[in-house]
Residue frames relative to the residue before (quaternion, step in Angstrom):
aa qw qx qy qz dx dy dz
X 1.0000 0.0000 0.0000 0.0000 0.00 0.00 0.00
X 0.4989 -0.5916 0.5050 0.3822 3.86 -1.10 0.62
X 0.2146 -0.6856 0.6744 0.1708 3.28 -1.08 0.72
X 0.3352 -0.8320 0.4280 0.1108 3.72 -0.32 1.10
X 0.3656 0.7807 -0.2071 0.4626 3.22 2.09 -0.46
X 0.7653 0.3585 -0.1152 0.5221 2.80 0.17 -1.53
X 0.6451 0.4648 -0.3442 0.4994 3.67 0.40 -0.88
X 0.5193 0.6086 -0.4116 0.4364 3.93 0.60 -0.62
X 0.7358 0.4815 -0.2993 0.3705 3.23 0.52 -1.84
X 0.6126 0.5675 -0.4464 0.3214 3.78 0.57 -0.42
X 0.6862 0.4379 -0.3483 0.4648 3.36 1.11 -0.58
X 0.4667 0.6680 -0.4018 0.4178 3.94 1.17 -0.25
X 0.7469 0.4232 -0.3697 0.3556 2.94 0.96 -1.44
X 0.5409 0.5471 -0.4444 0.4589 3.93 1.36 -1.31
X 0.7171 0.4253 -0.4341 0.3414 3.51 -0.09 -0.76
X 0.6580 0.5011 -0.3001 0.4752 3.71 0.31 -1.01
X 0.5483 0.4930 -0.4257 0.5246 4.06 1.20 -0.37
X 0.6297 0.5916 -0.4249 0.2700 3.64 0.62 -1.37
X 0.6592 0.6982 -0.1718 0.2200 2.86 0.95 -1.76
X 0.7002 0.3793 -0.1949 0.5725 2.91 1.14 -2.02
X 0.6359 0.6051 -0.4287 0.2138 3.68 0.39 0.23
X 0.5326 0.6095 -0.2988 0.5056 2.85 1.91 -0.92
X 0.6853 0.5116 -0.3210 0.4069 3.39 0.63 -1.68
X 0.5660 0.4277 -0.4510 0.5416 3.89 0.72 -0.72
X 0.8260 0.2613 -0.4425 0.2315 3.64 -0.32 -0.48
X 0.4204 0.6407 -0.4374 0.4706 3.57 1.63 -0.45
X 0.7611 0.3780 -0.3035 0.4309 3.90 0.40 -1.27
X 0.6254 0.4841 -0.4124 0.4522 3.81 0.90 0.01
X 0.6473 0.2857 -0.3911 0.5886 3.77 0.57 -0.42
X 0.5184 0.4685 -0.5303 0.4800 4.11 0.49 0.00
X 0.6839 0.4118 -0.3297 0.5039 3.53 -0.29 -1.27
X 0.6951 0.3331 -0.1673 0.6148 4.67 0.14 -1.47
X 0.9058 0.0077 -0.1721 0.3871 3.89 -0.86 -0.04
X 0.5361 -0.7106 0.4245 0.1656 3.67 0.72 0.10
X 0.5741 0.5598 -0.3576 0.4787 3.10 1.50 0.58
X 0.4975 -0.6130 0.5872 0.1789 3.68 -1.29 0.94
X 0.3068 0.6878 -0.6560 -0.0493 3.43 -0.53 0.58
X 0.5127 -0.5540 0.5402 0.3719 3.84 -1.43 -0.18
X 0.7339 -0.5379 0.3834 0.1582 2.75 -1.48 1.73
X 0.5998 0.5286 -0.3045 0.5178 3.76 1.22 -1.67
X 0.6294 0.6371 -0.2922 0.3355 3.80 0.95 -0.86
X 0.6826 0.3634 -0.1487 0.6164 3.60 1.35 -0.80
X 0.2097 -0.7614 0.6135 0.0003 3.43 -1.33 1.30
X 0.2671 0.8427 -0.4429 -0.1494 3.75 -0.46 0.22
X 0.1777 -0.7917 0.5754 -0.1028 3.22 -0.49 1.40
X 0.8560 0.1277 0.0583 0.4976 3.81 -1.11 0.52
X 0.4483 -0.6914 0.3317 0.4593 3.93 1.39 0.44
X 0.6198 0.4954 -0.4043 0.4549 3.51 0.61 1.12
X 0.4072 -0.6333 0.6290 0.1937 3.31 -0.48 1.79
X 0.0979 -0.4695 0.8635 0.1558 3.78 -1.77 0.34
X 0.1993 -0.5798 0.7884 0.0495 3.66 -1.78 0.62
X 0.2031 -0.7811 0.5810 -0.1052 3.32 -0.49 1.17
X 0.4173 0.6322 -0.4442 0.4785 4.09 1.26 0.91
X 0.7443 -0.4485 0.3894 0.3053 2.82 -1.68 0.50
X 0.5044 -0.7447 0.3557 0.2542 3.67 -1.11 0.74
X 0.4151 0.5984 -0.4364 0.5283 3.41 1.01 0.81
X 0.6454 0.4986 -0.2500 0.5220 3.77 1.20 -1.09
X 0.7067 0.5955 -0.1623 0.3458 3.21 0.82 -1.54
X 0.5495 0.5061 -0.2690 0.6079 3.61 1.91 -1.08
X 0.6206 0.5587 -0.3147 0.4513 3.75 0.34 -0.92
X 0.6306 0.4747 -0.2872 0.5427 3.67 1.06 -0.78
X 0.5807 0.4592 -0.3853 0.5509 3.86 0.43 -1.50
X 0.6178 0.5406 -0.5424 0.1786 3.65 -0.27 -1.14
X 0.8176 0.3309 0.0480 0.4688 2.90 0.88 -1.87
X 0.3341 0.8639 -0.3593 0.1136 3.87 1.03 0.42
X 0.7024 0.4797 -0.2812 0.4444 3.09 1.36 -0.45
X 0.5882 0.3963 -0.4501 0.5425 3.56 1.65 0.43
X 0.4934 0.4564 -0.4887 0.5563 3.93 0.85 0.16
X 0.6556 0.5675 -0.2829 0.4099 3.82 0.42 -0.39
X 0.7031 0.3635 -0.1135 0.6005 3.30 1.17 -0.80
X 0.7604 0.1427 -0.4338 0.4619 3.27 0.62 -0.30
X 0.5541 0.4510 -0.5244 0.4632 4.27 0.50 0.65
X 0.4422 0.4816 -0.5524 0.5171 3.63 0.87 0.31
X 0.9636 -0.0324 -0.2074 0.1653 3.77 1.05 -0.23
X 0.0112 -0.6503 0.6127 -0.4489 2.32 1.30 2.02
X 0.9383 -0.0220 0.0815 0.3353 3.46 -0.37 -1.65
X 0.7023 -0.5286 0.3330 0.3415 3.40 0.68 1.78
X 0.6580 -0.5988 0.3666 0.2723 3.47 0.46 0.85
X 0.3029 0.7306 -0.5277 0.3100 3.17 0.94 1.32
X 0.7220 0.2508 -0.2514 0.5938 3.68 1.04 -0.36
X 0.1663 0.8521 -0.4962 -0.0050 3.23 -0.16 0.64
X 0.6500 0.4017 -0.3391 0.5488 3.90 1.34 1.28
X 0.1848 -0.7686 0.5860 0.1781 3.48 -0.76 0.17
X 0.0511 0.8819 -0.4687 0.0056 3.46 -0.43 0.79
């Protein structure tokens, strides 16, 4: 018989990755520029984060991308490896 459980859990696991991807890039521009953004605000797809904020926030990030870049290369094993 199909065990529907199990077959669920595969999607727990993608979701519970999304998450920790967002939260890793939210906690790198928190921790490097000092800025709050919402989690709903960051997309990552294809190892590129999209930031989806206003273009004053978004410049304040570029400035500093290649130290938010380095330090989620180690958080999450080089799963985001762009910042758009």
């Amino acid at each position: 018989m199909f065990d529907i459980a199990k077959y669920l859990e595969k999607f727990t696991v993608l979701a519970n990755s999304r998450h920790f991807l967002r939260d890793s890039v939210q906690g790198a521009i928190k921790e490097i520029c000092g800025i709050e953004i919402d989690p709903k605000k960051i997309e990552v797809k294809d190892f590129v984060a999209r930031i989806n904020e206003r273009p004053i926030i978004k410049s304040e990030i570029f400035l500093k991308k290649n130290r938010i870049l380095s330090s989620l290369k180690d958080k999450t094993g080089g799963k985001v490896i762009d910042i758009i």
